[in-house]
C-alpha positions, -999 to 999 in steps of 0.1 A, spaced: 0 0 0 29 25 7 41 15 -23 14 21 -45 6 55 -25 43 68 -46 31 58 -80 -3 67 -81 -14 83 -111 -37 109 -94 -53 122 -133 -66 85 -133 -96 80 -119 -94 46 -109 -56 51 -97 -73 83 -73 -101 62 -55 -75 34 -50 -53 58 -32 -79 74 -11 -89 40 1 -58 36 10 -57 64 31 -92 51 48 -72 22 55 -42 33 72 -63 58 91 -83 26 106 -49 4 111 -33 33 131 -56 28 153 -41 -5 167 -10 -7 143 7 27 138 42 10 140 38 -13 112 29 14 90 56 38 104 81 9 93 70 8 63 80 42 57 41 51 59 46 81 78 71 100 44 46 80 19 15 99 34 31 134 34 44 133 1 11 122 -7 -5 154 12 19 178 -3 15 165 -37 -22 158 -43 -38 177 -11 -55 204 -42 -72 173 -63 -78 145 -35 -117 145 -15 -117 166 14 -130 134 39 -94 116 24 -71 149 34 -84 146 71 -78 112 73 -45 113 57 -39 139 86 -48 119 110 -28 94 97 4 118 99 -5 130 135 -7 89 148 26 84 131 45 118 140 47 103 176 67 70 164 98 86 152 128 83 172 147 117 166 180 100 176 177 76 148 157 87 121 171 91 89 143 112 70 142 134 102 152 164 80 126 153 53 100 148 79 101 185 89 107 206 57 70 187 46 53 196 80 69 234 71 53 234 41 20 220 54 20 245 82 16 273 54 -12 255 38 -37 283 32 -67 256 54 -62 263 85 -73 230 94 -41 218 72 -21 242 92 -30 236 128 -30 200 123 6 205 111 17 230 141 2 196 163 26 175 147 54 199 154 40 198 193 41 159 189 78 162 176 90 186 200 79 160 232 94 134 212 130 154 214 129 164 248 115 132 261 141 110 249 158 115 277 138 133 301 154 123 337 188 136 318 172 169 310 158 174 350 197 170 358 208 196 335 181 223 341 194 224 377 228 221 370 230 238 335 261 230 324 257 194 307 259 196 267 220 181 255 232 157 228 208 145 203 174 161 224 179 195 217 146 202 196 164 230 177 163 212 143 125 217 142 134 253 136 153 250 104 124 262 83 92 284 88 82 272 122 100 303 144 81 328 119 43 310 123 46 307 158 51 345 161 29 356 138 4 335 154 10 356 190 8 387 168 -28 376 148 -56 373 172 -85 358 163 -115 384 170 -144 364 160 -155 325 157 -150 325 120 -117 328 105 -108 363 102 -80 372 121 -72 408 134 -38 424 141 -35 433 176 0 451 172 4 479 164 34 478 140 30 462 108 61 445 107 78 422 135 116 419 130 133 383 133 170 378 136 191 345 126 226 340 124 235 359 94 219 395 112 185 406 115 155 406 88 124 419 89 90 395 85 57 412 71 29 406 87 3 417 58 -23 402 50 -1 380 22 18 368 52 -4 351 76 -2 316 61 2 290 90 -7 315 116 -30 295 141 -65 309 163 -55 281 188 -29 304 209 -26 273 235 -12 249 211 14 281 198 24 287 235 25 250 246 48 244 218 72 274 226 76 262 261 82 227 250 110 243 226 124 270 248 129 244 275 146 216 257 171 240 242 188 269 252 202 279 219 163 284 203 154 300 235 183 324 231 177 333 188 135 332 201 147 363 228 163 381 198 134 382 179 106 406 184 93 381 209 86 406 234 64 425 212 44 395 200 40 385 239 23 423 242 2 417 215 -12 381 226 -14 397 260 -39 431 253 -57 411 222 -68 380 234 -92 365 256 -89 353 290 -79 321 281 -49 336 260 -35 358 281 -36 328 310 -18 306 286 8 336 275 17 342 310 23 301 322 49 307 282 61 341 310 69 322 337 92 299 322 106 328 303 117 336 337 125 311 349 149 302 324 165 335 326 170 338 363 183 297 370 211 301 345 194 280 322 208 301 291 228 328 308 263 313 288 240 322 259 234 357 271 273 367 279 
């Protein structure tokens, strides 16, 4: 079935049904036998499947074939997976998808991926957040940055959602946010044109920023040189009770982080 999911000739009729059920399929055997799939290489299969047909296929067969992903996400070993790379770039470009239910199931996955770094060692990672001075090899989750996930995440605390529907309204009051990397700073628009991937759930965005910030000090130190700060304002006076409760909990580890040590050799 993974095999046939590569060749499929999506312009044939036949060939596109065949697939879909296919999909059905390994959205029932995840169920009970996610591994056997994921072994299979099911887990590449269905995204490249998602990222090349998600335009043409039913809309019933692209929810199933991300639920299928989001079973599978939590199977890969980050120490030893050799399509880690691959894995992410294709969440990235899912997490742009112009549905939002493409996007936010994408953003989960990235939520799934980031527990799966840190908790490969979690009794190791304790140690070192009181002692803050061991090296994290192989569980630092800053590979899941590599791509577009640092930019969604703060366009997300920037966008608020001000209705039930869809529309989201800027709640900052600067049009642009300006994001720094290695090679200096850059500035990210946040038009209209620029809000792919940006998320109403702020508690999935904040969750997965604490996950990140405290498996790794080196993402929490480039996230504090963005215009985090500013995007934490903006989540803060925009949103609703439950967003500015979830933005402070992100706070508190903020400062916690800061004034245990946690990434102070960062900060020199």
């Amino acid at each position: 079935m993974c095999a046939c999911l590569q060749v499929v000739d999506i312009e044939d009729r036949t060939n596109k049904d065949l697939a879909e059920q296919i999909i059905k399929v390994f959205e029932r055997l995840c169920s009970r036998e996610a591994s056997s799939i994921y072994e299979q290489d099911g887990l590449r299969c269905v995204l490249d499947f998602i990222n090349n047909w998600y335009s043409v296929i039913h809309k019933d067969s692209l929810q199933s074939a991300l639920n299928v992903v989001v079973k599978l996400i939590g199977k890969i070993d980050p120490q030893n997976s050799p399509t880690l790379d691959q894995t992410i770039e294709s969440l990235s470009n899912l997490l742009l998808h112009d549905d939002t239910f493409v996007s936010d199931n994408a953003l989960r996955c990235f939520a799934t991926l980031a527990d799966r770094f840190i908790s490969k060692n979690s009794s190791f990672l304790i140690l070192s957040f009181y002692l803050n001075r061991f090296a994290r090899k192989n569980v630092d989750p800053e590979p899941l940055m590599r791509y577009c996930l640092k930019d969604v995440l703060l366009r997300s605390l920037h966008y608020v959602s001000k209705s039930t529907g869809n529309t989201l309204t800027p709640v900052s009051s600067s049009s642009t946010t300006a994001t720094s990397d290695s090679t200096g700073t850059h500035t990210v628009s946040l038009s209209a044109s620029n809000t792919r991937g940006v998320t109403t759930n702020l508690s999935v965005v904040t969750g997965l920023l604490s996950t990140l910030c405290r498996g790794s000090a080196k993402v929490t130190h480039d996230l504090l040189r963005t215009d985090l700060p500013d995007a934490l304002e903006s989540a803060l006076c925009g949103g609703d009770e439950r967003c500015v409760l979830d933005t402070m909990r992100f706070l508190d580890l903020l400062i916690v982080l800061l004034f245990e040590g946690e990434i102070s050799f960062f900060l020199l």
